[in-house]
DSSP file (Angstrom, degrees, kcal/mol; ACC not computed):
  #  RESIDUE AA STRUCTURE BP1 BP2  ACC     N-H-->O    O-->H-N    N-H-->O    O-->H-N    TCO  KAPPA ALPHA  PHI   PSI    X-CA   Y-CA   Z-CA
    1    1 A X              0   0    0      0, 0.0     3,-0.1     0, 0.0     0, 0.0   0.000 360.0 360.0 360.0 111.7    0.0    0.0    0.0
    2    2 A X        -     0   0    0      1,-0.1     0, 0.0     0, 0.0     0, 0.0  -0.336 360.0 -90.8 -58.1 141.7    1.9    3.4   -1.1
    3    3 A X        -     0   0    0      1,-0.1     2,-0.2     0, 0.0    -1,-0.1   0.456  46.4-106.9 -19.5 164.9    2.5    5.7    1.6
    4    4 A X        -     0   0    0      4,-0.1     2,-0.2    -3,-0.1    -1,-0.1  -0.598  43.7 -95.6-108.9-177.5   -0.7    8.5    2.2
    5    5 A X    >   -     0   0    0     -2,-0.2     3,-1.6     1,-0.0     2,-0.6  -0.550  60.1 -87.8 -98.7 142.0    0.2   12.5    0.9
    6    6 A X  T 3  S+     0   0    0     -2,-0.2     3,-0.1     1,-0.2    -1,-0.0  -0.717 114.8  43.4 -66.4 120.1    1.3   14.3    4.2
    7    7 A X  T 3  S+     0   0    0      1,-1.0    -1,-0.2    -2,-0.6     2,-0.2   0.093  87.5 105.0 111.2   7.8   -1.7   15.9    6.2
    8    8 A X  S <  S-     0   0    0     -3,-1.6    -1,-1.0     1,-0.0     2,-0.3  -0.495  71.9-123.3 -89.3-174.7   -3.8   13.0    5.8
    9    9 A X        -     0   0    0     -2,-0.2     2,-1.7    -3,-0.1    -1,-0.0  -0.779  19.1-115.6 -40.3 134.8   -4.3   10.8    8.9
   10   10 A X        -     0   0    0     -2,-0.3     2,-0.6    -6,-0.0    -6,-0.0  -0.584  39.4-166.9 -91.2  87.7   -3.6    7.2    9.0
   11   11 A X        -     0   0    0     -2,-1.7    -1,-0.0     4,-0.1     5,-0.0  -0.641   8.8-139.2-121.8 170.2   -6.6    5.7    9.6
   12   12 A X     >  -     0   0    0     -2,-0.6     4,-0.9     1,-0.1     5,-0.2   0.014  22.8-131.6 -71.0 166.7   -7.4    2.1   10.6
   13   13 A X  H >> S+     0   0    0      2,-0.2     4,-4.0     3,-0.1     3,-1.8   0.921 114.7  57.6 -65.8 -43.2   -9.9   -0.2    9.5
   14   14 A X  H 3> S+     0   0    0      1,-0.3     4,-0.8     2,-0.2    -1,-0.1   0.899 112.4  50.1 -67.1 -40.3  -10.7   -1.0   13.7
   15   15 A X  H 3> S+     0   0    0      2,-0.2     4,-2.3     1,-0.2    -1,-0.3   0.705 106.5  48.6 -52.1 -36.4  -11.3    3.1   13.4
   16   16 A X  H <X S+     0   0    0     -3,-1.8     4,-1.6    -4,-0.9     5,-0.2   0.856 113.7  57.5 -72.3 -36.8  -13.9    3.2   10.2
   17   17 A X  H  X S+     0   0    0     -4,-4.0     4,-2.2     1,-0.2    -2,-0.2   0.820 105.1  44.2 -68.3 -25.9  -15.6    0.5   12.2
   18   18 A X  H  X S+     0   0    0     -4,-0.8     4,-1.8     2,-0.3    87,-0.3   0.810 116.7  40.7 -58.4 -48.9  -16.1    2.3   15.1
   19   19 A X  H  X S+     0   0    0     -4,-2.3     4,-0.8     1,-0.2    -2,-0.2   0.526 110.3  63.7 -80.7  16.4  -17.3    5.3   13.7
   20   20 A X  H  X S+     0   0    0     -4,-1.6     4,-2.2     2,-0.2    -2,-0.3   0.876 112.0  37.9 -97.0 -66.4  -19.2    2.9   11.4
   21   21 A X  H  X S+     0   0    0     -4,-2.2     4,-1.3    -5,-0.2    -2,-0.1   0.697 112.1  51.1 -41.9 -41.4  -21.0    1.6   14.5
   22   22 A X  H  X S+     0   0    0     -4,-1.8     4,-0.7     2,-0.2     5,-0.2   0.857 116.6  43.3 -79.3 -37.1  -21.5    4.8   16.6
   23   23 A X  H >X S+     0   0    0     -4,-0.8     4,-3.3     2,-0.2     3,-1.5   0.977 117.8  49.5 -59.6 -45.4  -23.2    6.7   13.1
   24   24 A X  H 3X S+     0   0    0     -4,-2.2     4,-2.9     1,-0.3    -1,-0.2   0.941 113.8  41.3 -67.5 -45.4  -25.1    3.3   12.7
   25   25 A X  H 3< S+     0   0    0     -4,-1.3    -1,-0.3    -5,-0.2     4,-0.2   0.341 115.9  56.8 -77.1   1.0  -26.3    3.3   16.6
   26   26 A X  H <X S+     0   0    0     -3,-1.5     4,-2.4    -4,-0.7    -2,-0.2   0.735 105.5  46.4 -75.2 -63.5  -27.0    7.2   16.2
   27   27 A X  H  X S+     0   0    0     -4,-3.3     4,-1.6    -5,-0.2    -2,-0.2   0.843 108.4  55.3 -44.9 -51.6  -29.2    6.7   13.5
   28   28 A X  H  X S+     0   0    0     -4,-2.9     4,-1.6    -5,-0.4     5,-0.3   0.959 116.2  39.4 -37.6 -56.7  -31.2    3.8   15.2
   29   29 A X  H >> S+     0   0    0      1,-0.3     4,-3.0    -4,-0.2     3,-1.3   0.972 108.4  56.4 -64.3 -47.6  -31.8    5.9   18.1
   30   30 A X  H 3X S+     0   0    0     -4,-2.4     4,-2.1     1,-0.3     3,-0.3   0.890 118.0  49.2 -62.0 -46.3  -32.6    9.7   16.0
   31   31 A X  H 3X S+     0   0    0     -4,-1.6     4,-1.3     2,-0.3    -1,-0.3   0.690 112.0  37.8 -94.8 -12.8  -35.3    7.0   14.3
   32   32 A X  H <X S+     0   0    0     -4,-1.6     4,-0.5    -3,-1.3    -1,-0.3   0.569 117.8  60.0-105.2  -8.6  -37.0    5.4   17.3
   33   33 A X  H  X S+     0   0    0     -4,-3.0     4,-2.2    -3,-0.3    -2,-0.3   0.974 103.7  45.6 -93.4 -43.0  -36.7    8.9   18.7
   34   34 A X  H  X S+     0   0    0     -4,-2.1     4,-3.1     2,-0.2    -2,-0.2   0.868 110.9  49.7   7.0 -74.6  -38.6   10.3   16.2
   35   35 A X  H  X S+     0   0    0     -4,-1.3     4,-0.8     1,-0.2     5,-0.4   0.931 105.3  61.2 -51.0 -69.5  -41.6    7.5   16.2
   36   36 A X  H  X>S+     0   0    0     -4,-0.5     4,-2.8     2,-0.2     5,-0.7   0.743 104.1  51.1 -22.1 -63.2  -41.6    8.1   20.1
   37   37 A X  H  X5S+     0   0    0     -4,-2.2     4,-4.0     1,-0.2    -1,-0.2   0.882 113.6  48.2  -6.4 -69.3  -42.6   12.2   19.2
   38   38 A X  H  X5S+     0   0    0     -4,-3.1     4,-1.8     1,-0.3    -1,-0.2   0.839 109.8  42.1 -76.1 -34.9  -45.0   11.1   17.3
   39   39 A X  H  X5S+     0   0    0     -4,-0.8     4,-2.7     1,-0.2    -1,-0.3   0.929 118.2  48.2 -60.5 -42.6  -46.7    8.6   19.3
   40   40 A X  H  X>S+     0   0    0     -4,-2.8     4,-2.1    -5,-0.4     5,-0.5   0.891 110.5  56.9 -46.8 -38.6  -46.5   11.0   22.6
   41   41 A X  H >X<S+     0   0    0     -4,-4.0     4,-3.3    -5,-0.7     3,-0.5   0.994 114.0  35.8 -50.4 -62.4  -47.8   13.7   20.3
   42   42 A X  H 3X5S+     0   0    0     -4,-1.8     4,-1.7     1,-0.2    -2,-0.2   0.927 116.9  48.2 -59.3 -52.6  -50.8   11.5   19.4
   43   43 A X  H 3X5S+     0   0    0     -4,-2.7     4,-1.1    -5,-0.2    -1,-0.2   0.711 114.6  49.8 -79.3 -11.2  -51.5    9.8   22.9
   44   44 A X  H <X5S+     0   0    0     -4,-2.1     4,-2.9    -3,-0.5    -1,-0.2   0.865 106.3  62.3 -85.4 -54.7  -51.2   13.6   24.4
   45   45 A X  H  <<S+     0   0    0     -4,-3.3    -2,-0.2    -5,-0.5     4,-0.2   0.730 104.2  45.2  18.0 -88.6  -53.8   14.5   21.5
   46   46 A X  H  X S+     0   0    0     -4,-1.7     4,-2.7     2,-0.2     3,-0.3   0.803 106.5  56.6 -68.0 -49.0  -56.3   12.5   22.8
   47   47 A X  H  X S+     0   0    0     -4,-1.1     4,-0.8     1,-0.2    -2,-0.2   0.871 103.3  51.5 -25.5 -54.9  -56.1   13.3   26.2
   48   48 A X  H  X S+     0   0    0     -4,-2.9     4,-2.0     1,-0.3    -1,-0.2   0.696 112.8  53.4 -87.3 -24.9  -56.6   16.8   25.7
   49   49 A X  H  > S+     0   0    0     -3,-0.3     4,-2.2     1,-0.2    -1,-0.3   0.801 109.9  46.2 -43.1 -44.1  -59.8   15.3   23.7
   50   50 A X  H  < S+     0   0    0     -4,-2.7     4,-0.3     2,-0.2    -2,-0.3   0.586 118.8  41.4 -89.2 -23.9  -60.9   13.4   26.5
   51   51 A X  H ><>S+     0   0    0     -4,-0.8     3,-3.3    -5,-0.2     5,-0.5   0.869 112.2  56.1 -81.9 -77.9  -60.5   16.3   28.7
   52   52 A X  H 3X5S+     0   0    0     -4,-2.0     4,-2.4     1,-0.3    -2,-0.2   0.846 109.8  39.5   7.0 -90.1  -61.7   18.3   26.5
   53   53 A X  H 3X5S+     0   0    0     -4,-2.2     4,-0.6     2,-0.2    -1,-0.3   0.590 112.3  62.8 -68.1  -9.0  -65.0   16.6   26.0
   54   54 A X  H X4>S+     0   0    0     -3,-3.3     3,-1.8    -4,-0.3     5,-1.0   0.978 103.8  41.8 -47.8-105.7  -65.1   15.9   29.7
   55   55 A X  H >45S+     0   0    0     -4,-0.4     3,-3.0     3,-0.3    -2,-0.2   0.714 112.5  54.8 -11.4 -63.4  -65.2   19.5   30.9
   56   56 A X  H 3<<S+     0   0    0     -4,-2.4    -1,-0.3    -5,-0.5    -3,-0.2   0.951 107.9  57.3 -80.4 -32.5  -67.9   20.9   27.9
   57   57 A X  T <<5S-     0   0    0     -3,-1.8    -1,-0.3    -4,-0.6    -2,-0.2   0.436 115.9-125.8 -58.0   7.8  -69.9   18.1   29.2
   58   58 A X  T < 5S+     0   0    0     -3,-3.0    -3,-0.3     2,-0.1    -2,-0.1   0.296  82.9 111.9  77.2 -14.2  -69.9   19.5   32.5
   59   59 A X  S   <S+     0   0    0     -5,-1.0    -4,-0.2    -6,-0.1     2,-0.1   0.803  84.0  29.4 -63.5 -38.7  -68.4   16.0   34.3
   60   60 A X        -     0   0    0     -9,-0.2     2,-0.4     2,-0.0    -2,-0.1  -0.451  67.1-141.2-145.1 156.3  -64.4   18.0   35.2
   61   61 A X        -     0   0    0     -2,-0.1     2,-0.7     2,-0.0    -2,-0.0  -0.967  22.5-155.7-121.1 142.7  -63.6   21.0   35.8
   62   62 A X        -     0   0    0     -2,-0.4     2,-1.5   -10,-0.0     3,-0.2  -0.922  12.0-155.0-114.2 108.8  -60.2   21.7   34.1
   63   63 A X     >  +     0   0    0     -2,-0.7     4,-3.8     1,-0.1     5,-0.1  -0.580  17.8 175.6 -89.2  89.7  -57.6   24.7   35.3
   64   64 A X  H  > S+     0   0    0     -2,-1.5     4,-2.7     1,-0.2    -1,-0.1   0.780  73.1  56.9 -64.6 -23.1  -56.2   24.8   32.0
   65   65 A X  H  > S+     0   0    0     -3,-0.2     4,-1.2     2,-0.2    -1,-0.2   0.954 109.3  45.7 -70.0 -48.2  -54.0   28.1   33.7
   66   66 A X  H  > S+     0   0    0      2,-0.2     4,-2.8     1,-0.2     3,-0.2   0.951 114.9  42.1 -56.9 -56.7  -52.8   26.1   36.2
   67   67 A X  H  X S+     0   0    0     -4,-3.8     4,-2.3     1,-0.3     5,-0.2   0.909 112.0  56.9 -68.7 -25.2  -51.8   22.9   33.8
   68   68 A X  H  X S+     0   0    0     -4,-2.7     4,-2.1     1,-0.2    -1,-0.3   0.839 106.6  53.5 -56.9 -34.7  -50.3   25.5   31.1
   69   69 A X  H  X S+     0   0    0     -4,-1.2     4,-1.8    -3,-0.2    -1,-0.2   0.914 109.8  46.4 -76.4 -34.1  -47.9   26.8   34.1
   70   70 A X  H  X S+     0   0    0     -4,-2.8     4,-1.6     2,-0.3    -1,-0.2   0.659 112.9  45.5 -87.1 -28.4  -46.7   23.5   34.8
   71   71 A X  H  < S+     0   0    0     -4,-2.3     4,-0.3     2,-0.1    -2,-0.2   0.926 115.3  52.9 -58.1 -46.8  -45.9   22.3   30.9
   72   72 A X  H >X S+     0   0    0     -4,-2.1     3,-5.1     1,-0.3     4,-1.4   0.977 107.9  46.3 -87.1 -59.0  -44.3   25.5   30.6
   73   73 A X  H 3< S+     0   0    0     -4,-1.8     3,-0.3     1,-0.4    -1,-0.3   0.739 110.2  54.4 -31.9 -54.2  -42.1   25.0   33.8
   74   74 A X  T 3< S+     0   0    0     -4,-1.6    -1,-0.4     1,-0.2    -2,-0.3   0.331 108.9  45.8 -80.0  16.8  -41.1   21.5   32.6
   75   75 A X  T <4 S+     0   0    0     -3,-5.1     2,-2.2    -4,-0.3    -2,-0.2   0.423  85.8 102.3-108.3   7.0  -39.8   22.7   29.0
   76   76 A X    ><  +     0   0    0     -4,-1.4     3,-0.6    -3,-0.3     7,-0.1  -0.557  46.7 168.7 -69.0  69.7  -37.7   26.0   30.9
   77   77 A X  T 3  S+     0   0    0     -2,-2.2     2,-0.3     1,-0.1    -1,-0.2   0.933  75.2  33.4 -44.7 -86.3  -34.6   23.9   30.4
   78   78 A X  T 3  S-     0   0    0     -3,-0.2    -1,-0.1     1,-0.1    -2,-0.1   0.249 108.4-120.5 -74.6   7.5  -32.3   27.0   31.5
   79   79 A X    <   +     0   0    0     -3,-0.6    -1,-0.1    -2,-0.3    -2,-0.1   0.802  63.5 147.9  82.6  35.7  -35.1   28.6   34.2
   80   80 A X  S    S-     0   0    0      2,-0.5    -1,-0.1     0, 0.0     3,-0.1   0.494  71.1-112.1-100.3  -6.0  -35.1   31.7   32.0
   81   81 A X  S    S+     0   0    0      1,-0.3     2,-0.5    -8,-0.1    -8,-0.0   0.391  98.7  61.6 114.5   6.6  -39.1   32.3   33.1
   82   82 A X  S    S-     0   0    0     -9,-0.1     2,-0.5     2,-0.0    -2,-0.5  -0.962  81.2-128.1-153.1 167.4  -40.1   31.4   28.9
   83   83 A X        +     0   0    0     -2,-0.5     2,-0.2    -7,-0.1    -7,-0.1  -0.990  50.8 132.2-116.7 121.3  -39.6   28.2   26.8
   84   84 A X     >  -     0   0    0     -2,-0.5     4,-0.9    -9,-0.2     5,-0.1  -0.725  68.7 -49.6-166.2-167.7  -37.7   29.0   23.3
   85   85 A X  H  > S+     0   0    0      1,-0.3     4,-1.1    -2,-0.2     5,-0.1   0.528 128.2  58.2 -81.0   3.5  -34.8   27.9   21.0
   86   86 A X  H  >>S+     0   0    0      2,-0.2     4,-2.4     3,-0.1     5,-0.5   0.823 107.2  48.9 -85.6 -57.2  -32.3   27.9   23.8
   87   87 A X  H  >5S+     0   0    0      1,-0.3     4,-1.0     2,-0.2    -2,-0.2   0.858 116.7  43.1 -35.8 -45.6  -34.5   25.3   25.7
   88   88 A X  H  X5S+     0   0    0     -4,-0.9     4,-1.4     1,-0.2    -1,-0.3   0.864 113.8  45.7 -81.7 -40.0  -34.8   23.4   22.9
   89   89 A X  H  X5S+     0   0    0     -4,-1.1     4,-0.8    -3,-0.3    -2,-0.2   0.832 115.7  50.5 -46.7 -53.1  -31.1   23.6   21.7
   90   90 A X  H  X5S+     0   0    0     -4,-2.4     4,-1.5     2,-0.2    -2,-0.2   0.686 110.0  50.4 -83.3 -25.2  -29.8   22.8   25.5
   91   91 A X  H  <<S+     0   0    0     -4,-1.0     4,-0.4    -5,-0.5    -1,-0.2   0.821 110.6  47.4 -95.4 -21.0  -32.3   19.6   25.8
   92   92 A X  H  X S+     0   0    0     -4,-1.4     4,-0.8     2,-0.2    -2,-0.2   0.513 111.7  56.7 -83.9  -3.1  -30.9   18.1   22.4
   93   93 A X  H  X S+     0   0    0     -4,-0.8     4,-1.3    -5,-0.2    -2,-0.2   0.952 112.8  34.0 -44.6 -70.4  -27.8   19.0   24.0
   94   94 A X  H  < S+     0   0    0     -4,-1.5     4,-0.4     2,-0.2    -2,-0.2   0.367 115.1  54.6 -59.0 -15.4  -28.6   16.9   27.1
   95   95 A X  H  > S+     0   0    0     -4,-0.4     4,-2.0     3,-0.1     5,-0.2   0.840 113.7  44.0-104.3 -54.5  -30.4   14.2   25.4
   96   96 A X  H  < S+     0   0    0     -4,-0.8    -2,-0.2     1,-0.2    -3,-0.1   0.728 113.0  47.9 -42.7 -36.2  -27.1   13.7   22.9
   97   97 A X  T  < S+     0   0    0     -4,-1.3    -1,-0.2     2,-0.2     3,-0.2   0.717 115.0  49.2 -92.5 -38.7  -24.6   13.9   25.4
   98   98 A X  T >4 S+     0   0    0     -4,-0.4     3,-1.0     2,-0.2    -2,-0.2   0.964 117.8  39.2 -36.5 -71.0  -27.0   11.1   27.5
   99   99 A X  T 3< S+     0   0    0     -4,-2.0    -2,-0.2     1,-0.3    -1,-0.2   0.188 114.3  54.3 -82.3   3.3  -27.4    8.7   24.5
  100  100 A X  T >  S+     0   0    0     -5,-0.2     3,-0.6    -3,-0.2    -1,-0.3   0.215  76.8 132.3-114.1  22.1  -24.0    9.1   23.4
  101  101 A X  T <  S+     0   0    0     -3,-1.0     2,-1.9     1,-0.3    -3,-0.1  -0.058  76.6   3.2 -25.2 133.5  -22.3    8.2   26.6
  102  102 A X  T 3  S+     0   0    0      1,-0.1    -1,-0.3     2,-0.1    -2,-0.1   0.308  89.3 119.6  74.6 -44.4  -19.7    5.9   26.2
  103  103 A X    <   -     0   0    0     -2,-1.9     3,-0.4    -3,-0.6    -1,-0.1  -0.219  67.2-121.3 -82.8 161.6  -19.4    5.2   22.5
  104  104 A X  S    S+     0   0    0      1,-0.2     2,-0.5   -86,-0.2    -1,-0.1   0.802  98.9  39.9 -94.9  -5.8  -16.2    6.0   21.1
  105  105 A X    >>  +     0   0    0    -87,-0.3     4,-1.7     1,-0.2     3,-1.0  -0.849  58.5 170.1-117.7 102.0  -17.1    8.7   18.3
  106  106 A X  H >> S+     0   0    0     -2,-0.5     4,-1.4    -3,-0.4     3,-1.3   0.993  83.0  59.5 -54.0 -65.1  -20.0   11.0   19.8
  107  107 A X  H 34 S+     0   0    0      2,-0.3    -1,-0.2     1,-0.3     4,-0.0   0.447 109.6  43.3 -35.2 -24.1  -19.6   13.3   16.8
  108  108 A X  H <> S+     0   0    0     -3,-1.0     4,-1.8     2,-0.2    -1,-0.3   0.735 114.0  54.8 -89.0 -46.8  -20.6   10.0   14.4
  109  109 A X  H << S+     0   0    0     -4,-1.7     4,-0.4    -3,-1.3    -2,-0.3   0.770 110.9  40.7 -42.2 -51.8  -23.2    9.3   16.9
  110  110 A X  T  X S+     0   0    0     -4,-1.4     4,-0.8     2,-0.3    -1,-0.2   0.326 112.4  53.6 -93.3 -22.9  -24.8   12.6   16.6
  111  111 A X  T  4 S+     0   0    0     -5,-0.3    -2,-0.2     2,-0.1    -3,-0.1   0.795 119.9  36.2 -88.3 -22.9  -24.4   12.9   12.6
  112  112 A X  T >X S+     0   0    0     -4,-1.8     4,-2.3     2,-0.2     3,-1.3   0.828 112.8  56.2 -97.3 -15.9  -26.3    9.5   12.2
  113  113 A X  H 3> S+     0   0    0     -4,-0.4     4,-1.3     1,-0.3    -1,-0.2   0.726 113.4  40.5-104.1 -17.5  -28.7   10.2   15.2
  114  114 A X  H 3X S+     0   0    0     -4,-0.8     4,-0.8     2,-0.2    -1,-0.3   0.412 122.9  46.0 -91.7   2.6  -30.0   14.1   13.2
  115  115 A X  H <> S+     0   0    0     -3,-1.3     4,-0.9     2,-0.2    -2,-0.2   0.641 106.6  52.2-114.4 -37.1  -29.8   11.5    9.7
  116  116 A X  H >< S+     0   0    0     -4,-2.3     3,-1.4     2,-0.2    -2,-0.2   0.980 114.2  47.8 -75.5 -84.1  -31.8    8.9   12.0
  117  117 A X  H 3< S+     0   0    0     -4,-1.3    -2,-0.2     1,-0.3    -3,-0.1   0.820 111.9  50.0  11.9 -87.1  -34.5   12.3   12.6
  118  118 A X  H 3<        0   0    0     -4,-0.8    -1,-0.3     1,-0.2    -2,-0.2   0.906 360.0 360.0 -42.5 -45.6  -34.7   13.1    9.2
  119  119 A X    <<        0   0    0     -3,-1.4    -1,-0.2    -4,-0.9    -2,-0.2   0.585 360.0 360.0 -58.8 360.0  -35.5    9.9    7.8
């Protein structure tokens, strides 16, 4: 095998295979995290139907001020009083840096796990 051009990196097969694993195990996850949305989306959906239809029937009384304060509280990632694109940026922080624990290329992890998203 001729020599590489100087500035490349030498790298190994056991190295493509790893970051061959972590993209592959990134991607898995970015896709079952995905469904999950959408099935919380839906089963949340219905609730708010069933509440919903509850409440105009008269059966509940709902303090929809109350439950709005307490959503909003659990998406304030960074306690800043409002939920926006830093919250959301800081928790696919936290979520990446969680599910990539441990594996040896995060950065592979994290390109297949937004390719896993997409799909």
């Amino acid at each position: 095998m001729p020599p590489l051009p100087s500035g490349f990196p030498d790298v190994s097969t056991l190295q493509l295979e790893v970051v061959g694993i972590s993209g592959l195990t990134g991607y898995t996850t970015g896709y079952a995290a995905k469904r999950a949305v959408k099935v919380l989306f839906f089963t949340a959906g219905c609730i708010f139907m069933g509440l919903q239809a509850l409440a105009h029937n008269g059966l509940i009384t709902v303090h929809w001020d109350e439950m709005e304060k307490r959503v909003q509280s659990l998406g304030d990632l960074n306690n800043d009083g409002k939920v926006d694109s830093a919250d959301l940026k800081m928790g696919n922080d936290q979520l990446q840096a969680y599910l990539s624990a441990g594996l040896p290329s995060a950065g592979s992890f994290s390109a297949g796990f937004l390719l896993g998203l997409r799909s």
